[in-house]
N, C-alpha and C positions, 0 to 999 in steps of 0.2 A: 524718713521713717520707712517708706516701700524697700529703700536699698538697704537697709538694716535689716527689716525681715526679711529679705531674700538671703541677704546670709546666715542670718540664724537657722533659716530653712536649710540650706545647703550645709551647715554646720551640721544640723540636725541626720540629714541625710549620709554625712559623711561616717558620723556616729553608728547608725542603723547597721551603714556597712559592713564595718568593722567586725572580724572572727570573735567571739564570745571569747575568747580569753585574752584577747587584748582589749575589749571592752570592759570584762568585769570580774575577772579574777582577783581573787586576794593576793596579793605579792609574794608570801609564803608559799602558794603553791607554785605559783610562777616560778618560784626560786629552786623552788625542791623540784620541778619538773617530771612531778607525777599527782595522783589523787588517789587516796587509799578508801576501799570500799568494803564493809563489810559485807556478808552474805553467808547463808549458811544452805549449804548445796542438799536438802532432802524435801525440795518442794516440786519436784518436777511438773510441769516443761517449763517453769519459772526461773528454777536453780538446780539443779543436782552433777551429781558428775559419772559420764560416761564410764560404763560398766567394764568397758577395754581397755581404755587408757586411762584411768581416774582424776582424768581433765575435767576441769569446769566447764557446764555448759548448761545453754539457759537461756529464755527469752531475756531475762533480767542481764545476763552477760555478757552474750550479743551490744544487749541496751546498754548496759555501761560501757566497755569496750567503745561503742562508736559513741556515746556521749564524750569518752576521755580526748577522742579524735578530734571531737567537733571543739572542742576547747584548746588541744594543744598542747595536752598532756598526756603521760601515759599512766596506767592505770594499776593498782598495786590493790590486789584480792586480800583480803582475811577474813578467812575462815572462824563466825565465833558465835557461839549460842546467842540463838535469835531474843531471849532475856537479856544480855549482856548487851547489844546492841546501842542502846539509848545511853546507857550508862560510857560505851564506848568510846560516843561520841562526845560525850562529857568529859572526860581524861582525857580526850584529842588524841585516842589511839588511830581514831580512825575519822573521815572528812563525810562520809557520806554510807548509808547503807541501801542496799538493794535484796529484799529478800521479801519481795509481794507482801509488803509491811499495810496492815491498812490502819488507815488516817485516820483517827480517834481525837474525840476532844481532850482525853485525859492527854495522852498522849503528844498533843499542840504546847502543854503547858512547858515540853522541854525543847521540843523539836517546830521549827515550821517542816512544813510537807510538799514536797511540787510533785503535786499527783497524776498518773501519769498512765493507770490503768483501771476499770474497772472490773468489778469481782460482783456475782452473787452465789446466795448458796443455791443448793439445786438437789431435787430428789432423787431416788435413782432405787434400782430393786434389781433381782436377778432377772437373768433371760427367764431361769424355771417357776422366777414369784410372777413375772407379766400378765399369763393371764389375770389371776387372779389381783393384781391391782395396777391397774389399766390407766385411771386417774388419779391425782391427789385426790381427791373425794373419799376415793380408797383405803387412804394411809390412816383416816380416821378408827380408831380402836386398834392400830397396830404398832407392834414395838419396830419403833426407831430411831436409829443408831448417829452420832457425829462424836468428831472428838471434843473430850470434854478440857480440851487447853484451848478452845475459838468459844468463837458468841450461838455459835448453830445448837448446839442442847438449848439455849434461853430463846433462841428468836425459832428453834421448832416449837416450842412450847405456846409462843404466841399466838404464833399459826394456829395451833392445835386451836388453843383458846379460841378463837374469831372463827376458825371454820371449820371447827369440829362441834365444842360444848355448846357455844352458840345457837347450833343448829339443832341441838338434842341432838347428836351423836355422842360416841364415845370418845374421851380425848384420848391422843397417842398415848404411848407409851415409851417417856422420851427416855432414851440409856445414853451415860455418856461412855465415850469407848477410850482406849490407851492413844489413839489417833486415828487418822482416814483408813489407814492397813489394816489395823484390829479391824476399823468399822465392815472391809469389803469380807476378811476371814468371816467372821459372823454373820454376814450377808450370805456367803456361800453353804457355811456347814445350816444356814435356816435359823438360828438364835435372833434373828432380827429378819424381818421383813424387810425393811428399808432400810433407808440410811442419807444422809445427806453430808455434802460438801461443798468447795467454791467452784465453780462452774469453768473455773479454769484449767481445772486440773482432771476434771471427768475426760477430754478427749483423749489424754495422756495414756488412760488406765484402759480404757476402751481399744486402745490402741494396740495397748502390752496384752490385754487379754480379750481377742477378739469373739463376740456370741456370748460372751458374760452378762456384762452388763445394761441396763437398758433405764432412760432417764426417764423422770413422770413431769410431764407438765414443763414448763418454765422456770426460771431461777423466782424464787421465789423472797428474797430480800437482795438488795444492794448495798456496797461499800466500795470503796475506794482506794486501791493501793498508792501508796507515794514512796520520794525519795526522805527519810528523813535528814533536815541541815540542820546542825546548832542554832539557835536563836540568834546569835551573838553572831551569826557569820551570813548575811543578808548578799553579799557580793556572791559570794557562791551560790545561795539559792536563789537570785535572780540566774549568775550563769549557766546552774543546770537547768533552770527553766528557757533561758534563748535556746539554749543548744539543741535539747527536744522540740523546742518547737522549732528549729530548722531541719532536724531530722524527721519531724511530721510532716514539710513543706518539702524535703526534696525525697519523700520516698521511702526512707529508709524504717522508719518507723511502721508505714504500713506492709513493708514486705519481711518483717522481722513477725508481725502478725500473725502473717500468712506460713511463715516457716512453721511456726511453734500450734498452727490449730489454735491462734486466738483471737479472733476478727470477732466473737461478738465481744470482748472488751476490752476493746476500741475507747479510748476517751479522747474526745476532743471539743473544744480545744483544754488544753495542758492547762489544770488551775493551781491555787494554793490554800492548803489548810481548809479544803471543802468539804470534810470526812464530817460526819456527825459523830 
């Protein structure tokens, strides 16, 4: 029995070893000797594409790129409205998407999720509204601005609810806007005091427009981006999940962080279908 388990063990270990696409790839891709990914490039530093060359480029790109790597295939982009996405992968146009997708339960019912980065939303106001609102506590009785295609107009509204009305203040005045762009225009010409978005995406803009903007407080809800996989196809959502987590383990993951301005979301370790 001891000399049994010793080989099962070294069995075992010999398994562990092995590169993630010889351990758990589907054969089809194996076969095909690529992995097609959709993404749709207008979410920057997540996805978008350089202004000069209108190359793809992206924390999510980097990320797939060196997930194709860690697997042993090479990596085939399509470009395709982020609605279209699930359905995508349902017609087998495409094997995996990356486009800072967050993990919903509705959402679980087509796809599993190997999630792979954290997101919250986050406040934010001009340099020139600062003074005047210094902390969320502030935001109470003020028009504030998200796009109304995310959950941030319902989960400001909460907020308001719980630490506005609650307290006998005035509750926000929540507007939904055309997306985060509209929401900073309106932030600048003053039609909105505030505004909120994912906390991923504020360093980006900060970035582009330095002395503009200026954040209040903390992210003030959480979620969870993932990769979405077809149900049906568990061999690939285990392999994208080794992969990342050996790119967690040799580095690569946290200095892809670091390039893009996204060390606070950080997720570790690498889970699945954790999203609420």
């Amino acid at each position: 029995m001891n000399n049994y388990k010793t080989i099962a063990l070294l069995g075992a270990a010999i398994v562990v070893s092995l590169p993630a696409a010889a351990q758990e790839l589907p054969a089809r891709i194996k076969d095909a000797g690529k992995i097609v990914i959709a993404t749709m490039p207008n979410y920057p530093p997540i996805t978008y594409k350089d202004p000069a060359t209108n190359e793809l480029q992206g924390f999510d790109i980097d990320l797939g790129e060196a997930i194709g790597k860690e697997l042993g295939v090479k990596v085939e982009w399509q470009e395709i409205a982020f609605a279209q996405m699930l359905p995508s992968l349902q017609t087998g146009r495409v094997d995996l998407a990356m486009a800072g997708m967050s993990d919903k339960k509705a959402r679980q019912e087509t796809a599993d999720f190997v999630d792979y980065m954290k997101s919250g939303a986050q406040f934010y106001t001009s340099k020139a509204m600062a003074a005047e609102i210094k902390t969320v506590d502030d935001l109470c009785g003020k028009s504030v601005g998200a796009s109304r295609s995310t959950d941030w107009p319902a989960q400001i509204t909460a907020w308001s609810e719980k630490n506005c009305v609650a307290k006998g203040k005035p509750a926000i005045n929540v507007t939904g806007t055309e997306g985060s762009a509209d929401a900073r225009t309106q932030i600048k010409s003053q039609r909105l005091q505030a505004a909120a978005q994912g906390n991923e995406t504020l360093p980006y803009n900060q970035k582009l427009e330095p002395d503009t903007y200026v954040t209040i407080g903390d992210a003030f809800s959480q979620s969870l981006a993932g990769i979405p996989v077809l149900k049906s196809e568990p061999q690939l959502r285990d392999a994208v999940k080794v992969a990342l987590e050996k790119l967690q383990t040799n580095g690569t993951y946290d200095a892809l962080l670091d390039k893009y301005g996204l060390k606070a979301n950080k997720l570790s370790p690498i889970t699945v279908n954790m999203g609420e």
